[in-house]
N, C-alpha and C positions, 0 to 999 in steps of 0.2 A: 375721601370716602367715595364709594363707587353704589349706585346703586342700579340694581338689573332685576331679571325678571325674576329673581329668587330670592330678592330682598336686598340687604344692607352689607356690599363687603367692603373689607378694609385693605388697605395697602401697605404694607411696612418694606420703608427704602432702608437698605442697610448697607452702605457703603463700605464696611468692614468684612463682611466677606467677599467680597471683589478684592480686594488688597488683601487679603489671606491667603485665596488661592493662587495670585499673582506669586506671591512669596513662595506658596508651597512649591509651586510651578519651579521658579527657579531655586532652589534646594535641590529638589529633580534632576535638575537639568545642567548642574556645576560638575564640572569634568574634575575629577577625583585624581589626586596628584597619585604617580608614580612610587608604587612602596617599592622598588625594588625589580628584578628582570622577572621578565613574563616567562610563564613555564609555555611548553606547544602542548596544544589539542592533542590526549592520547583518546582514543578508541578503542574498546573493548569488546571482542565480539562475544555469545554466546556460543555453549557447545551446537546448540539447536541450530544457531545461524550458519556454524562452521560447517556442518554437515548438510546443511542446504547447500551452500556454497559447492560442495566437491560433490552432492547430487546434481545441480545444473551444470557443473565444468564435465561430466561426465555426459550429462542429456543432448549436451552441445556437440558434443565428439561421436554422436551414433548419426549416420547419414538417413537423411528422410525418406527416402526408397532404399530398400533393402534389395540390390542388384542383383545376387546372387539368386535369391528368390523370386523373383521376378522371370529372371530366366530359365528356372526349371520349373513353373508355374505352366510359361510360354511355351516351352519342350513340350509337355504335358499333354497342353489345348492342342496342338499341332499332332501330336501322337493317338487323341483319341481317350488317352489313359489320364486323364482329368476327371476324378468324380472327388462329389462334395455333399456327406450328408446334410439333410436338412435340421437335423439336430444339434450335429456341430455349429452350423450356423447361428442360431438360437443362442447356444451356450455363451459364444464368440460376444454378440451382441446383449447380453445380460452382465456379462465379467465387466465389456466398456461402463455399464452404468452403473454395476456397482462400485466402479473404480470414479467415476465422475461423482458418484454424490457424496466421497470420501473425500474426494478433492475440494 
C-alpha cells in the first residue's frame, strides 16, 4: 500500500503478464517455415501513373533554352525591330499563374 498526497493507492504485481507478453512476443517473432517457392514482386502501374511517366520522358527531351528563339529574339534587339506589348506581357504572366496553382 502506497500512500501520497491524494490518499490511499494500491499496487497489484502481476507477473503474468510479463510472461504473456514474452510468449506473445515470441509467436511474433518464429520464422514461419517455407510453404513452397516464393512468387517475385510484380508491380502494377496505374493508367494515371503511365501517362505521367511518358509526360516527364517527354519534359525531359525539350531543351531549357529554346536556341532557336533566342537567336531571332537577338536578330531582333540588334535590328531595332524588337517590340513587345505590354499587355502581352500581362497575359504571359497570368497564364504562369494559373498554370502554377493547377500544379
Amino acid at each position: 500500500m502506497n500512500t501520497g498526497k491524494w490518499g490511499v493507492f494500491f499496487m497489484k504485481i502481476n507477473k503474468m503478464d510479463n510472461i504473456q507478453k514474452i510468449y506473445n512476443n515470441m509467436e511474433v517473432n518464429k520464422v514461419k517455415a517455407n510453404k513452397g517457392p516464393i512468387g517475385k514482386d510484380e508491380v502494377e502501374l496505374s493508367e494515371k501513373a503511365k501517362d505521367y511517366q511518358i509526360g516527364m520522358k517527354k519534359l525531359k527531351e525539350i531543351p531549357d533554352i529554346r536556341e532557336d528563339k533566342v537567336e531571332r529574339i537577338k536578330k531582333q534587339i540588334k535590328s531595332g525591330t524588337y517590340n513587345v506589348k505590354g499587355q502581352e506581357i500581362a497575359e504571359k504572366i497570368l497564364e504562369n499563374i494559373l498554370l502554377d496553382k493547377r500544379i
